[in-house]
N, C-alpha and C positions, 0 to 999 in steps of 0.2 A: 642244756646243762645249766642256762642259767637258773637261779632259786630266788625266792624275794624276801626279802624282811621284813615285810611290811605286818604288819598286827601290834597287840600289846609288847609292851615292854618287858623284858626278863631279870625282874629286880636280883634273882639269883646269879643270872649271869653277870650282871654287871658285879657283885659282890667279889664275885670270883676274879673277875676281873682287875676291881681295885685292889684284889689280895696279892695277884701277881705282880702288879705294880709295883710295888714294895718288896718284891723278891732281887735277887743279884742279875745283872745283866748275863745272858747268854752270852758266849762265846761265840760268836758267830759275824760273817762278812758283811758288810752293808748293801753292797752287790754282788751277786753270783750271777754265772752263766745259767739259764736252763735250756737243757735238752731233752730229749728221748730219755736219755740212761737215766738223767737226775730230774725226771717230772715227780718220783716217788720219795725222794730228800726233799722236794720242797713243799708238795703235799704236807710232808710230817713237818717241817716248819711251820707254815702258815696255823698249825695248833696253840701255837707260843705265841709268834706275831704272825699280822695279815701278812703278805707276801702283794706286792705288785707285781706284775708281769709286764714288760714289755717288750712287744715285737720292734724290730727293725729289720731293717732292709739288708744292713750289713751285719747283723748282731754286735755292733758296740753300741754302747748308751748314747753316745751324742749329746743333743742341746737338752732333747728332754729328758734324758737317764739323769744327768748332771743335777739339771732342776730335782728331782724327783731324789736323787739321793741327798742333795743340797736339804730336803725335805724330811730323809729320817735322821740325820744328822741333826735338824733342828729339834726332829721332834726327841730327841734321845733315844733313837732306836728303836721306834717304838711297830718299825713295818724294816720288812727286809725287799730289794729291788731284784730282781729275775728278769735276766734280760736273753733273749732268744730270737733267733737266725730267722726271719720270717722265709727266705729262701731255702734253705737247709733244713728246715721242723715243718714238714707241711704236713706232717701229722698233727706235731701241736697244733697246729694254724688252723685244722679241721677241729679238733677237741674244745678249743676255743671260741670256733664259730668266728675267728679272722679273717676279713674280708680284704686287711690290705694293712701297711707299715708305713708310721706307726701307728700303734694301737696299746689301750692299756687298759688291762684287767685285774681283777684283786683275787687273790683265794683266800680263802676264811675260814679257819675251821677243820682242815682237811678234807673241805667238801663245796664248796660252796663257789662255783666263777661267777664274778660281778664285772659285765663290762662298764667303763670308768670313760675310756674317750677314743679319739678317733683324729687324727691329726697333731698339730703340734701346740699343744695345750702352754698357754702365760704362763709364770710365777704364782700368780694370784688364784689360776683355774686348777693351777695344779694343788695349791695350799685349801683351796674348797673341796677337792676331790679328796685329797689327804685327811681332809678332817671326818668325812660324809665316811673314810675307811674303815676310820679308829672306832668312829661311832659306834659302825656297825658292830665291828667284832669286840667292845664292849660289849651290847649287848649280849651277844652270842658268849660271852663268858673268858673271853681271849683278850688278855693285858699286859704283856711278856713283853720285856727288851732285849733290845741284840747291841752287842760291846760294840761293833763295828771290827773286830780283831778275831778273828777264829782259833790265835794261836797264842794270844796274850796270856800275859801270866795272870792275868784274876779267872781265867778259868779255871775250873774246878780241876779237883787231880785227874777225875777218872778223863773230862776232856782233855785232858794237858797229857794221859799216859801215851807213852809213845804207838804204842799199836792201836790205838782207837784211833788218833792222826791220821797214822798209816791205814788203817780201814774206813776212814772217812773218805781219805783223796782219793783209795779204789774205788769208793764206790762210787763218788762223782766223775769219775772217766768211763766206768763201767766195767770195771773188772771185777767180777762179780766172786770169781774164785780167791782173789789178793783178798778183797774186802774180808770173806769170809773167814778166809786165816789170821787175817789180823784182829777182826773181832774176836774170834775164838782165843786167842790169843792173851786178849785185854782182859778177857772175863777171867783166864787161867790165870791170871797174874794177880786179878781183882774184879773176886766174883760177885761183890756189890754194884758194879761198875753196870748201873741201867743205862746210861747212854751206848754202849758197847751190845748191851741185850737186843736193846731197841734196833739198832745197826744190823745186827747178825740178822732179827729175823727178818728186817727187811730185803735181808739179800735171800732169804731164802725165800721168800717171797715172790721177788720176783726172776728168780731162777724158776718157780714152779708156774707160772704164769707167760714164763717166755714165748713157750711153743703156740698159747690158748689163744683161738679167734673170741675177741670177748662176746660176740653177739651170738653166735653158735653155743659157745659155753652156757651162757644165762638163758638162751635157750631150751638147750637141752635139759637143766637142771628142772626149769618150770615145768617141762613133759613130763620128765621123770617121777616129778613128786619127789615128799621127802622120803620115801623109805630108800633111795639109792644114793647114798650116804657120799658116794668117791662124787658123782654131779652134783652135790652139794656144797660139797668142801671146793670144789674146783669153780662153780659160783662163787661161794663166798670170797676168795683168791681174788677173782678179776673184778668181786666188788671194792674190796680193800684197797687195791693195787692201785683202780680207777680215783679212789679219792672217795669213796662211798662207804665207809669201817658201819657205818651207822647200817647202812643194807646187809652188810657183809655178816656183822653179827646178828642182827634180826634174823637173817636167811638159818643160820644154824642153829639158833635158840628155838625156831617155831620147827626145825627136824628135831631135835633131842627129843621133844614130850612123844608123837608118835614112836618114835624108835625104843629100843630095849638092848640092853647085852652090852656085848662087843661092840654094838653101833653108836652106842648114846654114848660111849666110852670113848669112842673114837672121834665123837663131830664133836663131844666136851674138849677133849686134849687138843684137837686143830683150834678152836674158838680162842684155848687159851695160847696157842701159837700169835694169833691173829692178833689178841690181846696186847704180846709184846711188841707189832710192828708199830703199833700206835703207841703205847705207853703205860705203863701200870699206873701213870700219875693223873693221867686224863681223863676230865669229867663223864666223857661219855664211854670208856672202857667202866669204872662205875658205877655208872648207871648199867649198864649191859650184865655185870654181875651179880645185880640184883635182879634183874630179869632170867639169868642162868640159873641162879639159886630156888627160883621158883619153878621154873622148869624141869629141877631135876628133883626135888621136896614138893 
């Protein structure tokens, strides 16, 4: 799972980058728990800022959480910390490619694990590894900060309206059906409200991905081929879900041109489903509807 960065430089990205810079800080904690339920919130994080991940033994941050958050604190927010149960997430711990606690890896992008280190990393190793972070997902186009406060009043209204709260903390415990009410909710209340959009379709997302073995799935879909539209869509799902929007949408842009009818109509409207788990603001939702545009003109 891991991916490299290594090549030319992405003077675009980085533009984007310094654009976001100068945007208002997120609403958002400096540390969070990750689990099973919230691998798919922090996924959609690491779009804004990298995300470090760190396992432990006991799932609390300890000497090096402390460092490490000591670290986005310094930098202004500029990486959110994810700290996870290496006893208890041994599924994360396989998806990761964790061989043992602690351990620390970046996401970037909504797509991208960078393993970072392996033991109990100095001040200094940590402050180099921090920077080699930000680097990267400069480049990659990602320059977003987080308040340190998820609940602070400089958040925006639609973060501050009371049922996108209340749909945020469902969905980070995992209750899929609260979340959902609540975002419905927020939207009914304030139907501009894209953080609220973004939320709903994530839960339904991963309501429709619940039951899917993702390897059997993306399996099947490749047999199938594109003219069978439901193993497509249901691909694309466990591409999104896994942290792969970038697969997920390629996978249903290259069935649309084959298809016709009822079916190009129907892998368009899921694409644009997909569209809202990740963001209508995101570079590579964007790009992906200029790749739709051609595909159905």
């Amino acid at each position: 799972m891991t991916q490299s960065f290594s090549g030319g430089m992405d003077l675009s990205g980085i533009a984007e980058a310094q654009k976001q810079e100068n945007e208002p800080a997120q609403a958002a904690d400096y540390v969070v728990r990750l689990t099973g339920a919230t691998i798919q919130a922090t996924m959609q994080q690491s779009l804004t800022v990298p995300v470090i991940v760190l396992f432990t033994m006991d799932g609390l941050p300890g000497e090096v959480g402390d460092r490490l958050e000591a670290a986005t604190k310094k930098s202004g927010g500029r990486f959110q910390l994810a700290v996870a149960n290496a006893q208890t997430e041994p599924e994360l711990m396989a998806a990761f490619q964790c061989q043992g606690a602690p351990a620390g890896y970046a996401l970037v992008g909504g797509r991208s694990i960078i393993p970072l280190f392996q033991g109990n990393p100095t001040t200094e190793q940590i402050d180099a590894v921090v920077g080699q972070v930000l680097e990267l997902a400069k480049q990659a186009g990602i320059g977003g900060r987080i308040s340190g406060n998820s609940q602070e009043e400089g958040a925006s209204a639609a973060e501050r309206e009371e049922h996108y709260v209340a749909g945020a903390q469902a969905l980070a415990r995992g209750d899929f059906d609260a979340a959902a009410r609540e975002f419905q909710q927020s939207l009914d209340k304030m139907p501009e409200n894209e953080a609220a959009r973004v939320g709903l379709a994530q839960v339904k997302l991963l309501e429709r991905t619940a039951g899917l073995d993702p390897t059997k799935t993306l399996a099947a879909a490749d047999a199938a081929g594109p003219s069978d539209v439901e193993a497509q869509m249901a691909a694309a799902d466990v591409e999104v879900a896994h942290g792969r929007p970038d697969l997920g949408f390629t996978r249903l842009i290259d069935a649309i041109a084959p298809n016709g009818g009822d079916a190009k109509e129907e892998l368009r409207q899921h694409l644009l489903e997909l569209f809202d788990v990740v963001g209508a603001d995101q570079p590579l939702v964007a790009d992906a509807r200029k790749r739709l545009a051609s595909a159905l003109f």
